[in-house]
Backbone as a ProteinNet text record, in pm:
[ID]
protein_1_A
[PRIMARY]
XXXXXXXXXXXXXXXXXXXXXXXXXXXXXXXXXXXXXXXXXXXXXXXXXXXXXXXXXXXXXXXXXXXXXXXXXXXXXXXXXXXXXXXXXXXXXXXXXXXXXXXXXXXXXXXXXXXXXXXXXXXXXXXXXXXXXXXXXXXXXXXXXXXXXXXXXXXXXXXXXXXXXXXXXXXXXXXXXXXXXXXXXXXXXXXXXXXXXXXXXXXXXXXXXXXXXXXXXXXXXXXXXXXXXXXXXXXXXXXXXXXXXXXXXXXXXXXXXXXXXXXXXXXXXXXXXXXXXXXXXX
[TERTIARY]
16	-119	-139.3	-214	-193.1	-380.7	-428.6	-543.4	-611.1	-696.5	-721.3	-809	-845.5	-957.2	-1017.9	-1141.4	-1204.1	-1397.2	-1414.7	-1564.9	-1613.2	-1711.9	-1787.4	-1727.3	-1741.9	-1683.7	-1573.6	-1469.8	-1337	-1298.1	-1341.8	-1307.1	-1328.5	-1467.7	-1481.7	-1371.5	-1340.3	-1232.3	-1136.8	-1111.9	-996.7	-960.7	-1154.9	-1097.4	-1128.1	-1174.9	-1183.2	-1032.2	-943.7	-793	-790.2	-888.2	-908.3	-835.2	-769	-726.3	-623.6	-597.1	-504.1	-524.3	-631.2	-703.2	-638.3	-686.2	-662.7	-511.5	-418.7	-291.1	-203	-268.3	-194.2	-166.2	-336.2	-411	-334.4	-285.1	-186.4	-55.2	-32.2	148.8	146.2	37.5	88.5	39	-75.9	-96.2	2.8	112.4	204.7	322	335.4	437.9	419.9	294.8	251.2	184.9	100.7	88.7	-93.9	-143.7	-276.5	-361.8	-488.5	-575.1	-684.5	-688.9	-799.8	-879.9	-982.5	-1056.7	-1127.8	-1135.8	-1220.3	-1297.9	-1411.6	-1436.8	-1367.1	-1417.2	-1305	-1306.8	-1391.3	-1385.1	-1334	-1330.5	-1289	-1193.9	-1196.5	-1070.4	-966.3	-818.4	-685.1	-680.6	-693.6	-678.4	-613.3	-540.7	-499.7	-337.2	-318.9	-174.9	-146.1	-55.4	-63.6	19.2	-50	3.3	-96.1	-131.7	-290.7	-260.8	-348.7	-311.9	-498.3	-480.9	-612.4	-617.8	-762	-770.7	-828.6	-710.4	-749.7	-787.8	-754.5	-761.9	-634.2	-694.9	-523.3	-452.9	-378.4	-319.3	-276.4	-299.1	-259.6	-232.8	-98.2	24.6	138.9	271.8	364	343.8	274.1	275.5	85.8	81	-59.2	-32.3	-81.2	-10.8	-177.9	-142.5	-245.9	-176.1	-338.7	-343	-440.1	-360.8	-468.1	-394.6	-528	-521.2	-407.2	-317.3	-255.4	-295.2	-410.4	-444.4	-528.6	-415.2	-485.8	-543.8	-617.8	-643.9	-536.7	-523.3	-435.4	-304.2	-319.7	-159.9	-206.1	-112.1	-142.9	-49.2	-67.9	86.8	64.6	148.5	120.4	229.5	183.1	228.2	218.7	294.7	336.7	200.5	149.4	68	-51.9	-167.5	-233.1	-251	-157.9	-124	-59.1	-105	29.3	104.8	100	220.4	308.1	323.7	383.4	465.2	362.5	432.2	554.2	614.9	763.6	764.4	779.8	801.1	795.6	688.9	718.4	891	932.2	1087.5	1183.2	1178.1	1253.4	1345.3	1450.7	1461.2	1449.3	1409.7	1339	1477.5	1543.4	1581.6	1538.3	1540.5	1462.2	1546	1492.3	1529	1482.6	1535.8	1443.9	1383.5	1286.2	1265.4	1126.5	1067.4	946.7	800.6	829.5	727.7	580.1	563.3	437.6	371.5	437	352.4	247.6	349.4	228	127.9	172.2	99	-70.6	-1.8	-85.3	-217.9	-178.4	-317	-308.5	-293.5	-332.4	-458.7	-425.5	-535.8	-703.5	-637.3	-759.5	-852.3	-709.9	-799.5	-891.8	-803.2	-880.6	-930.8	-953.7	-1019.4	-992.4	-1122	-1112.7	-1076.4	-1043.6	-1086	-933	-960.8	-826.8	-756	-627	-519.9	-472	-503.9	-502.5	-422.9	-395.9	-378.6	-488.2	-566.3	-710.4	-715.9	-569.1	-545.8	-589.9	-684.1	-694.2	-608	-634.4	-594.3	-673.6	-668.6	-805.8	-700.7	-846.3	-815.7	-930.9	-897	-961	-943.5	-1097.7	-1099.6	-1096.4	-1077.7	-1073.7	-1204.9	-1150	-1252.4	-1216.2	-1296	-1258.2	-1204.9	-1269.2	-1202.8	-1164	-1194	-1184.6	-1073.4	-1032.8	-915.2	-783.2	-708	-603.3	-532.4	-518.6	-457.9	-342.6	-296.2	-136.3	-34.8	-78.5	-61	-17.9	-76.4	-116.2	-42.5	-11.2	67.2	-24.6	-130.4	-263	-398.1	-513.2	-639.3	-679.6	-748.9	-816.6	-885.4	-895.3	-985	-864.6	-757.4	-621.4	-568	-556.1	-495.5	-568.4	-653.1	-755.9	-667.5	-687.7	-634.2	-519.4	-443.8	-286	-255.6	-339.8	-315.9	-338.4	-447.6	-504	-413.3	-329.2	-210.5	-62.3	-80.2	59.2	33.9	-112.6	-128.2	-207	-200.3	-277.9	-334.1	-289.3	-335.5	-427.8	-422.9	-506	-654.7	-743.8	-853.5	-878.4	-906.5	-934.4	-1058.5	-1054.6	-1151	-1191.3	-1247.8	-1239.4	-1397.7	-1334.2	-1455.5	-1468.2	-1538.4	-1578.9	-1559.2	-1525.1	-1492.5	-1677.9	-1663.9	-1768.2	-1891	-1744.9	-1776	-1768	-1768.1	-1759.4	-1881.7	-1890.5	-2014.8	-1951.7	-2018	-1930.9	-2083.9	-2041	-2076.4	-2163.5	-2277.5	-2303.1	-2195.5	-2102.8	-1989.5	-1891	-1855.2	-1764	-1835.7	-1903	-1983.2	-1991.2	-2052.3	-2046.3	-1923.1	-1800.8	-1672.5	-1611.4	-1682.7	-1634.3	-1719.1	-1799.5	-1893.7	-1848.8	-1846	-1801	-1660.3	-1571.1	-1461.1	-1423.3	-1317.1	-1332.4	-1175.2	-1241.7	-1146.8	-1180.3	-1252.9	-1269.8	-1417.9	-1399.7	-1567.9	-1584	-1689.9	-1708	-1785.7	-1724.6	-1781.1	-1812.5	-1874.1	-1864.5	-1824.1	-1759.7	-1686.9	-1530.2	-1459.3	-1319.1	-1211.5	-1240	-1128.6	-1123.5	-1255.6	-1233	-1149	-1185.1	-1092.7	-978.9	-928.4	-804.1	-713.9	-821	-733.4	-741.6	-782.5	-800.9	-726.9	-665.2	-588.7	-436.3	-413.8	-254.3	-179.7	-225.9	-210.2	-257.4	-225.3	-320.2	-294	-336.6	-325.3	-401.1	-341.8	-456.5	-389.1	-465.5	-349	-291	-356	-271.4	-415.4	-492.8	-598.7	-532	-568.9	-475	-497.1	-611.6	-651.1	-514.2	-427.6	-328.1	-221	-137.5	-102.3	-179.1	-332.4	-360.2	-335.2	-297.8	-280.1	-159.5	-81.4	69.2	79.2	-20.7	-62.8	-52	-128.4	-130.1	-41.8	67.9	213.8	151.3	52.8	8.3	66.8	120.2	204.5	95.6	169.3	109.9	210.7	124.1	156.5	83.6	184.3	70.1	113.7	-26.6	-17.9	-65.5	-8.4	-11	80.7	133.5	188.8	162.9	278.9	162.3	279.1	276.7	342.1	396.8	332.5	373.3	432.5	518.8	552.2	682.7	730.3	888	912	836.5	794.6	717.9	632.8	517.6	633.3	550.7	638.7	543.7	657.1	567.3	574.3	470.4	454.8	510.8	538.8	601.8	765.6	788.1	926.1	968.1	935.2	930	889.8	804.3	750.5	635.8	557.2	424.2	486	575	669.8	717.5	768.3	905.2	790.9	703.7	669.4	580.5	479.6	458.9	537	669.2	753.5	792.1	844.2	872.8	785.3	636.6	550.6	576.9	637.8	616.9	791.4	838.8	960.8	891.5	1008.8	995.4	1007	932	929.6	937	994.7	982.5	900.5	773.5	665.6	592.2	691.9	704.2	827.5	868.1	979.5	951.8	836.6	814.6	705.5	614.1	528	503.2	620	673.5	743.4	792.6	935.3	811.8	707.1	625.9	543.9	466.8	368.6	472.4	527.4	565.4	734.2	789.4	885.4	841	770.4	695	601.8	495	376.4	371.7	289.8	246.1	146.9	173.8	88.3	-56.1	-174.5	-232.9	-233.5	-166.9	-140.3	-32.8	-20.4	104.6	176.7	311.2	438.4	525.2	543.2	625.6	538.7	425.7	322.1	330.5	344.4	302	439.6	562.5	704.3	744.8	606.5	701.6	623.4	521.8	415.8	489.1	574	599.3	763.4	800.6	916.1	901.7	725.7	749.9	697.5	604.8	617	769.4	789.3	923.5	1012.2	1013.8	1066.2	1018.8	865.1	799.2	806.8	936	983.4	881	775	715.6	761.3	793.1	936.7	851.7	843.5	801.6	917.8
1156.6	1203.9	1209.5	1315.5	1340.9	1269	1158	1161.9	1181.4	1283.6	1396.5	1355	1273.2	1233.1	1350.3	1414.8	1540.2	1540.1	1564.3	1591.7	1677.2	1715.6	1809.8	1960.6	2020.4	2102.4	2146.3	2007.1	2047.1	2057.2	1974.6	1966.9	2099.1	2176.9	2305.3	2440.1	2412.5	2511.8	2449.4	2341	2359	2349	2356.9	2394.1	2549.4	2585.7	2733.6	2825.6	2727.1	2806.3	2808	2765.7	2850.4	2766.8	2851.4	2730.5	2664.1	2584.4	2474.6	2415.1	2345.5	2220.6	2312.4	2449.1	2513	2499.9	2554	2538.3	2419.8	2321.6	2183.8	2145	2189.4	2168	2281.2	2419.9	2449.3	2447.2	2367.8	2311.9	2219.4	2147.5	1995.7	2049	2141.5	2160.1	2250.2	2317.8	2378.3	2307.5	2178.5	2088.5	1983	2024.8	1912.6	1822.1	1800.5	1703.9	1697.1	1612.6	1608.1	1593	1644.8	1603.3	1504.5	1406.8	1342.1	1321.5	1394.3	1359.9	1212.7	1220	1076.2	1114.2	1079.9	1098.3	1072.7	1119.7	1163.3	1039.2	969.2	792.5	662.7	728.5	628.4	537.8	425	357.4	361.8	355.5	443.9	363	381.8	246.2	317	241	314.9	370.2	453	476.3	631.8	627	777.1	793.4	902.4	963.8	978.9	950.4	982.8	1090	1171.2	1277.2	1221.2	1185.5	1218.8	1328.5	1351.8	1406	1351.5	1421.3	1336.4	1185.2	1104.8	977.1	866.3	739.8	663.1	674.3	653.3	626.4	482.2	501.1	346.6	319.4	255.6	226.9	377.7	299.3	368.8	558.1	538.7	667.9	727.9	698.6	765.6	856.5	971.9	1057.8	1171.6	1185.7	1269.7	1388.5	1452.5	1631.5	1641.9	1732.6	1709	1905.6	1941	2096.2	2066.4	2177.4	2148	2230.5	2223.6	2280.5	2416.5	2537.1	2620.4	2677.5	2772	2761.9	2817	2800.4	2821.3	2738	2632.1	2590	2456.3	2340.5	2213	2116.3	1975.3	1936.3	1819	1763.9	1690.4	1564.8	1465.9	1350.8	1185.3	1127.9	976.8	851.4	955.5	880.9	984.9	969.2	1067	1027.8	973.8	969	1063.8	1162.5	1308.7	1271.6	1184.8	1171.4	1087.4	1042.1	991.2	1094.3	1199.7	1272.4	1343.3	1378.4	1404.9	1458.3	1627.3	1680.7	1620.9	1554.2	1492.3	1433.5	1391.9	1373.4	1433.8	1559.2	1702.1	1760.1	1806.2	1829.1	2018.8	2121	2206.3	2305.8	2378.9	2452.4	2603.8	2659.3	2800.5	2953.7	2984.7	3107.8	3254	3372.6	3502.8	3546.6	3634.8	3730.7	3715.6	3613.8	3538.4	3588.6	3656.9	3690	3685.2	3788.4	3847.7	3709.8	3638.1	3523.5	3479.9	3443.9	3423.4	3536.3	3647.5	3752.4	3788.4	3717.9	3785.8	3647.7	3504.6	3459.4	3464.6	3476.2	3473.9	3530.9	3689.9	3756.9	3683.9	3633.2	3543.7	3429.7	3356.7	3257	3297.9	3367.6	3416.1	3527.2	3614	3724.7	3828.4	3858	3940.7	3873.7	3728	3662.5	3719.6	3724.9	3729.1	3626.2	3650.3	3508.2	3523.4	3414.9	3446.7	3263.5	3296.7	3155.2	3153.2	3051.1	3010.4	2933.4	2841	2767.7	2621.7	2623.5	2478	2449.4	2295.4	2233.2	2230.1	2254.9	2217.8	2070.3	2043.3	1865.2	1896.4	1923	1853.2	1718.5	1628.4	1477.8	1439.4	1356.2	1322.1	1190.4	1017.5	934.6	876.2	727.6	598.8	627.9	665	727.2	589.7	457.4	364.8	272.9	319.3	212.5	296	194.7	234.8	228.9	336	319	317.1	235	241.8	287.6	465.2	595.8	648.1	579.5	668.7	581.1	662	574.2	506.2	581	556	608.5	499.4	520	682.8	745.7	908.8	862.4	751.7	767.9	757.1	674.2	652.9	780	869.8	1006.4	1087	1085	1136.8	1117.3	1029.3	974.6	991.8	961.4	993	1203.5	1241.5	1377.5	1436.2	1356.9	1408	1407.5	1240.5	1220.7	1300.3	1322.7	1424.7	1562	1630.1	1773.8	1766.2	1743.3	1744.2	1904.7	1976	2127.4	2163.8	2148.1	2131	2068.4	2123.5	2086.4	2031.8	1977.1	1926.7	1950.8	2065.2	2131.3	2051.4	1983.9	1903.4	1926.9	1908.7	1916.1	1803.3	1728.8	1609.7	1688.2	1565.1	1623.6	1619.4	1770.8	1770.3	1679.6	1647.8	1510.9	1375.7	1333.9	1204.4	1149	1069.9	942.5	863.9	904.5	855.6	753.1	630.9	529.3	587.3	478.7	521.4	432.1	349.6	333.6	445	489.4	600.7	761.7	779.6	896.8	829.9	712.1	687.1	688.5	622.4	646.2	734.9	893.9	1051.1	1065.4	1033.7	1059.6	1030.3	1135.1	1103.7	1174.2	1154.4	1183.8	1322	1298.8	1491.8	1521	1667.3	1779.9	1766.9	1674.8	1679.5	1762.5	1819.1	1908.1	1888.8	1881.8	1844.4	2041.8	2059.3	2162.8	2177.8	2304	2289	2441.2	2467.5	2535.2	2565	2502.8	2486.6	2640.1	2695.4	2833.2	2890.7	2978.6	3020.7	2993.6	2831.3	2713.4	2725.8	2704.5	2740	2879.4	2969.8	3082.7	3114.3	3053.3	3074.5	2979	2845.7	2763.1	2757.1	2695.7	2727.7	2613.3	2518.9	2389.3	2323.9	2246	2149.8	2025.9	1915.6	1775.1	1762.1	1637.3	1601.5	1497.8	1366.5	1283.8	1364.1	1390.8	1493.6	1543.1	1649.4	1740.6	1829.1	1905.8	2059	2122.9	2140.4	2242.2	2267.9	2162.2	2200.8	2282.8	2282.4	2342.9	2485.4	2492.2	2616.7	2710.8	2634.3	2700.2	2724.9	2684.1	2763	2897.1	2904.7	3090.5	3174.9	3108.6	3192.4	3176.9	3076.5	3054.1	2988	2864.8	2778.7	2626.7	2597.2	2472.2	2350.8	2197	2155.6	1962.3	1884.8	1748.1	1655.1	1584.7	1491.6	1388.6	1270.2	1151.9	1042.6	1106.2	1017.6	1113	1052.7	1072	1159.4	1261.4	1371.6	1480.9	1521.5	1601.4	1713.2	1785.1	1904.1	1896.7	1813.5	1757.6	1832.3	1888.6	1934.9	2001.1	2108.4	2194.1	2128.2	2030.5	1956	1907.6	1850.1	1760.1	1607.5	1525.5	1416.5	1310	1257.2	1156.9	994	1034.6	884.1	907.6	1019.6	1024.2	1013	1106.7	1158.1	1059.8	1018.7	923.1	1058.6	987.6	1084.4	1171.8	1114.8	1212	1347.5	1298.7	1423.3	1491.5	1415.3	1527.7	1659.5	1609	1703.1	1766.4	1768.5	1837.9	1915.7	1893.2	1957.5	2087.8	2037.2	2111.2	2273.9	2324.2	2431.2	2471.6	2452.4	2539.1	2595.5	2698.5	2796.2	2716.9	2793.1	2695.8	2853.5	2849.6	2912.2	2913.5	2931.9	2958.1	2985.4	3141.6	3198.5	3135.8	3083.8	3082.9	2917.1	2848.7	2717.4	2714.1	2832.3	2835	2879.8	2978.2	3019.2	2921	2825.9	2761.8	2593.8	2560.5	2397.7	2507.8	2563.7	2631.2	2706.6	2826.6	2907.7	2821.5	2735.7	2643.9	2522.2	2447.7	2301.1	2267.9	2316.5	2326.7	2351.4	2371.2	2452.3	2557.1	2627.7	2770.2	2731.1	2785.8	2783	2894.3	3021.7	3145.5	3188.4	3311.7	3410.7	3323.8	3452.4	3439.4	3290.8	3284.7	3132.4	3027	3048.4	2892.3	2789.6	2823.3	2725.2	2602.9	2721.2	2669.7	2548.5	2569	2554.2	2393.3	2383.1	2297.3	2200.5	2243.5	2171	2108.4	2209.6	2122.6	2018.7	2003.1	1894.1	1770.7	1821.7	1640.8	1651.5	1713.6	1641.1	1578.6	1597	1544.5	1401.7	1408.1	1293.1	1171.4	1207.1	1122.8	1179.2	1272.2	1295.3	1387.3	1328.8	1350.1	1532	1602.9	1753	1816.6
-2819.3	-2789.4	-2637.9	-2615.1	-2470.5	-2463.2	-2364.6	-2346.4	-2177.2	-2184.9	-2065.1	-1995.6	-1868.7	-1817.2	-1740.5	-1812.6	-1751.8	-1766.2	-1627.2	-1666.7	-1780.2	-1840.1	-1903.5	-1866.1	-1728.7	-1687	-1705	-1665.9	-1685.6	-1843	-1892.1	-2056.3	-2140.3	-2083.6	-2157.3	-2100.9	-1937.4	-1998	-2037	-2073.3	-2097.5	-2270.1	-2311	-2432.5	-2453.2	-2329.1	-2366.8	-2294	-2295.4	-2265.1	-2117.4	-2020.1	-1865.5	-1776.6	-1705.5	-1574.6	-1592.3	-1488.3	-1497.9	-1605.7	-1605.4	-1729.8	-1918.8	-1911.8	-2041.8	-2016.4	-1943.5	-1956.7	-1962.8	-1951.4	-2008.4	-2132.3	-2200.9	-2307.8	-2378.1	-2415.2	-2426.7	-2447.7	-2320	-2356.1	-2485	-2428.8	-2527.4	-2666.5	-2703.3	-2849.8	-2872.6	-2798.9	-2841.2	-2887.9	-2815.9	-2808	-2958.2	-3022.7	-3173.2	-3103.7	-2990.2	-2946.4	-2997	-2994.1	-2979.5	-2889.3	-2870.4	-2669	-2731.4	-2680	-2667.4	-2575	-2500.2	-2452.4	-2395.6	-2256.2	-2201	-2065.9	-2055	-1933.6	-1811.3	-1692.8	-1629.4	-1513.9	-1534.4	-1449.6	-1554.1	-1674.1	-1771.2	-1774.8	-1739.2	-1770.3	-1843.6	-1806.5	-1854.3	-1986.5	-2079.7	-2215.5	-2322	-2420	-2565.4	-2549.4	-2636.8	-2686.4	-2636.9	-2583.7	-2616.9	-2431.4	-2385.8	-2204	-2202.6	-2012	-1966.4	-1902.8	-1884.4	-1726.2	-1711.4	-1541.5	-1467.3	-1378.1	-1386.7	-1227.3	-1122.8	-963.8	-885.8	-848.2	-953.3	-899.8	-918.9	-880	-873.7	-1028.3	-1027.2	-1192.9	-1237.8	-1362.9	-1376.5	-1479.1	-1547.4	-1614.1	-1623.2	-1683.5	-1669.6	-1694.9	-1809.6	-1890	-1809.2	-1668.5	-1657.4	-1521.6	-1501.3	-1425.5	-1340.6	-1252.2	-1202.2	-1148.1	-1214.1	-1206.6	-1064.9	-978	-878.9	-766	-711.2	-654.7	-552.8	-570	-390.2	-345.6	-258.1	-166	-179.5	-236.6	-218.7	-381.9	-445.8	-543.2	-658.6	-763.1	-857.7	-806.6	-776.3	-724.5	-749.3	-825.9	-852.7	-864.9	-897.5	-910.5	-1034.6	-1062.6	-1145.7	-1117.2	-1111.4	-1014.6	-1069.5	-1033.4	-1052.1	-975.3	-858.1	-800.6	-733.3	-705.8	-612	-511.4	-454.4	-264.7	-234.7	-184.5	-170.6	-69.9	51.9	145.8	37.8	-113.1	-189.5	-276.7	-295.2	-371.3	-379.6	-480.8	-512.7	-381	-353.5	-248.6	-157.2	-98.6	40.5	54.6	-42.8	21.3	-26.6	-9	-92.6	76.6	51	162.4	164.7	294.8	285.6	378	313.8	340.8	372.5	500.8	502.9	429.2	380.6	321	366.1	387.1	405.4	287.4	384.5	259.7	132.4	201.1	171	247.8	333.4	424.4	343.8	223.7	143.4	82.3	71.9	34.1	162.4	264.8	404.7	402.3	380.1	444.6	364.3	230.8	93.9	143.3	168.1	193.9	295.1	409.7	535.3	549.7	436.6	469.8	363.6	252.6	210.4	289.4	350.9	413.4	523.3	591.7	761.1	738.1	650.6	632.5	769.1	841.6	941.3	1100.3	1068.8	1208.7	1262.2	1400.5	1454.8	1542.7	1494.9	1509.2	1686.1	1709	1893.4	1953.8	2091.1	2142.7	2204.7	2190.2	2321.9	2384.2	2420.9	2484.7	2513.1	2392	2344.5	2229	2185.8	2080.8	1950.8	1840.2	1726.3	1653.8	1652.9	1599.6	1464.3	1353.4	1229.3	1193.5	1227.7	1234.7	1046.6	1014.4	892	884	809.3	830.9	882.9	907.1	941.8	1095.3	1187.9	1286	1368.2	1333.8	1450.7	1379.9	1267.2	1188.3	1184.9	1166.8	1143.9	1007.5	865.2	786.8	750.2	659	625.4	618	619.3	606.2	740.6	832.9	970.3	1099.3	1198.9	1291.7	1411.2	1401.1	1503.6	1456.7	1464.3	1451.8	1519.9	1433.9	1470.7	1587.7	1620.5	1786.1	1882.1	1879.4	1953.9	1939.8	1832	1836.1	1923.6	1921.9	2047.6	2182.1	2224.6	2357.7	2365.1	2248.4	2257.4	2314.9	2251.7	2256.4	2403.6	2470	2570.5	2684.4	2642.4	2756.4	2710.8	2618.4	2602.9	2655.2	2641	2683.5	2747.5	2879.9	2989.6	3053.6	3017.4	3070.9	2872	2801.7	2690.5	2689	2637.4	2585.4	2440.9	2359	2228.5	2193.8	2087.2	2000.5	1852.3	1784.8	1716.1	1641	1468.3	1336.2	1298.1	1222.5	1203.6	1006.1	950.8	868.8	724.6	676.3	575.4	479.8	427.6	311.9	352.1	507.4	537.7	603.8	617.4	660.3	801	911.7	1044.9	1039.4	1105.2	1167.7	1293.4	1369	1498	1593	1553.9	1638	1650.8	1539	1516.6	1616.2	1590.6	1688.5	1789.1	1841.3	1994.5	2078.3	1975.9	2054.5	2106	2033.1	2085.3	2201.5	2247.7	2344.4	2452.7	2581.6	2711.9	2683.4	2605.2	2627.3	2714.2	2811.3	2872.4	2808.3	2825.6	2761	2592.3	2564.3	2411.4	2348.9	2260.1	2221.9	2057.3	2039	1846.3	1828	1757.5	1720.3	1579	1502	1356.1	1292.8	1169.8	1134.4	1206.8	1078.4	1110.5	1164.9	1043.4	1010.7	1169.7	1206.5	1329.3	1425.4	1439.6	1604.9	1540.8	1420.1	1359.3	1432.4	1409	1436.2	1563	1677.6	1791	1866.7	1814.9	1864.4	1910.3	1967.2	2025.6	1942.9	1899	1785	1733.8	1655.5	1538.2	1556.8	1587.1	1620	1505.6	1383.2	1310.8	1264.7	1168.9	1077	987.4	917.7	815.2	698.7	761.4	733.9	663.7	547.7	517.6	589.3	717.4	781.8	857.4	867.8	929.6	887.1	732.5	632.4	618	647	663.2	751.8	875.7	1019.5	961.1	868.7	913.8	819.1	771.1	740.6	848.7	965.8	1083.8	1191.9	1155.1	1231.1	1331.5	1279	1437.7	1387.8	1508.7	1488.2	1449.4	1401.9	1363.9	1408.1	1489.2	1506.4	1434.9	1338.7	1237.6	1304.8	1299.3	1302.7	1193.5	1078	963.9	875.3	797.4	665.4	511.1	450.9	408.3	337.1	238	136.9	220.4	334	430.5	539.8	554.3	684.3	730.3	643.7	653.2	757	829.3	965.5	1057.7	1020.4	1127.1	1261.3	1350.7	1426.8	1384.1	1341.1	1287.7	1349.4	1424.5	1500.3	1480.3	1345.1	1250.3	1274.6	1251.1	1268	1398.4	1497.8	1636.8	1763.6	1733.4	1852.9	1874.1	1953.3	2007.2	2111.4	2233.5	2330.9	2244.1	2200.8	2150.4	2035.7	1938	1862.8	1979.6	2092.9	2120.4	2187.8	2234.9	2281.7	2144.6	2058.7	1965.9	1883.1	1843.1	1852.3	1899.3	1977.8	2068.7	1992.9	1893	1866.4	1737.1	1735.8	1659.4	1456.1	1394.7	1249.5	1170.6	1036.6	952.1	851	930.5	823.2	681.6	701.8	586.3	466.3	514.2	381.7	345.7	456	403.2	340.5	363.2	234	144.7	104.8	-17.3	-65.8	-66.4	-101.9	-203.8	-57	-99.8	-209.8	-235.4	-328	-421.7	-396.1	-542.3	-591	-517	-590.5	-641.1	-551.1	-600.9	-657	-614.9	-699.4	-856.7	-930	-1066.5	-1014.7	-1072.1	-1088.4	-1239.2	-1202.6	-1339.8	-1447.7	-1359.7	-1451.6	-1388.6	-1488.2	-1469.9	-1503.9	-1483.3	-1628.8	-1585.1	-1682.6	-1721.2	-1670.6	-1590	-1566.9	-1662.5	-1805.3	-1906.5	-1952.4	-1893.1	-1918.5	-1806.1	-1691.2	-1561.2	-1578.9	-1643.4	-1678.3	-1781.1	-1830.1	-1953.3	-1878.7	-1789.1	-1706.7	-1620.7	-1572.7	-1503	-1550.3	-1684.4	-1772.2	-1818.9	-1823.1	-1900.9	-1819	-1685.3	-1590.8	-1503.7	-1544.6	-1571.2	-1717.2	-1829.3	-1878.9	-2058.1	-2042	-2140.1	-2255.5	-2386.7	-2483.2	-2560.9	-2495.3	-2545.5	-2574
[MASK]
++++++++++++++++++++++++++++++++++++++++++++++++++++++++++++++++++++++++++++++++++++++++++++++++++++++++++++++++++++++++++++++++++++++++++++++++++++++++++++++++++++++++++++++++++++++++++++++++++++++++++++++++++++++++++++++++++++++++++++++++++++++++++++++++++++++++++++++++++++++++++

């Protein structure tokens, strides 16, 4: 028995066939399996395989369903820490001949904006800007400073992120800083930037639609092209930063090889290859 932790929302498509959520719900009633329904904060309990969404998992047989990133693309996973997830330690060979995938969202994400160098930096801030997590090699306020002394002819363009709750310590600590600016709306500074300093934001993963480099200072499923401050040291990643990356064939390769698809042909097969690879007897 497969039991599905899904809101109201998610539960109706997915008993109305739609989406990711309908194409699971699919495999497994194809597979003889049965869905049981649970809300989607419910505690993991009973017999059977859990799939959640988006949240931690918990016992052997409990697994999370969670978006990568962009829409129709998902993964289905052992843990929902994505610098954990499978891929993050896949190794990424470049291939030709991939171009139309970059090309096909580039033009979704950025629409009409145009892709330029402006000779600053864009920093998409995330939370907790004054701590340091487990994940991360330096507090989002130390990445600040760290950045400023690595690119001294650079300015730092920087979003505060949407859905977060900053402190009046956390906002007072950006204040004064020079060469640094808080601005709001991301995509644009994206496409106008010469690089991406971030812990590990997708905004950065988005920039490599538009072939703009990207220095993480934390830990993170997309790292394979980044220059990563964990691996690198802060010196060398921003030296590194400024080489040439294969864009295109690395984001054809993490999305239409790694990911799940929620439609089109063989999605449902490709769905059923990776529980089974997750140990689930279909």
């Amino acid at each position: 028995m497969l039991n599905f932790y899904l809101d109201d929302d998610k539960r109706a498509r997915a008993e109305a066939g739609l989406g990711i959520f309908g194409a699971v719900v699919g495999v497994m009633r194809a597979a003889g399996w049965a869905v049981r329904y649970c809300g989607q904060q419910d505690m993991v309990a009973g017999e059977g395989y859990h799939l959640v969404y988006n949240r931690a998992v918990d016992g052997r047989f409990c697994f999370s369903l969670r978006r990568c990133y962009l829409d129709k693309f998902f993964r289905i996973e052992a843990t929902n820490d994505r610098w954990d997830w499978e891929v993050a330690g896949l190794p990424f060979f470049a291939a030709p001949g991939q171009a139309w995938f970059q090309r096909y969202w580039r033009e979704r994400l950025f629409g009409g904006l145009a892709i330029a160098q402006g000779g600053y930096i864009f920093m998409p801030l995330q939370g907790k800007l004054l701590q340091q997590r487990h994940f991360q090699t330096a507090s989002p306020i130390e990445m600040i400073h760290a950045t400023l002394a690595a690119d001294p002819a650079r300015r730092i363009v920087a979003t505060l992120h949407p859905r977060e709750i900053y402190s009046d310590a956390e906002l007072e600590a950006l204040r004064g800083i020079e060469r640094f600016e808080l601005v709001k709306g991301s995509l644009p500074v994206l496409a106008g930037c010469d690089y991406v300093v971030t812990q590990n934001s997708s905004m950065a993963l988005t920039g490599f639609f538009a072939d703009k480099p990207a220095v993480l200072f934390a830990r993170i499923d997309f790292h394979h092209i980044a220059a990563s401050v964990g691996q690198l040291g802060v010196a060398e990643a921003f030296e590194a930063v400024h080489r040439p990356q294969p864009y295109a064939s690395y984001l054809h390769w993490f999305f239409k090889r790694q990911a799940l698809a929620s439609s089109g042909d063989g999605h449902q097969a490709q769905i059923a290859d990776r529980l089974r690879t997750h140990g689930w007897p279909l």
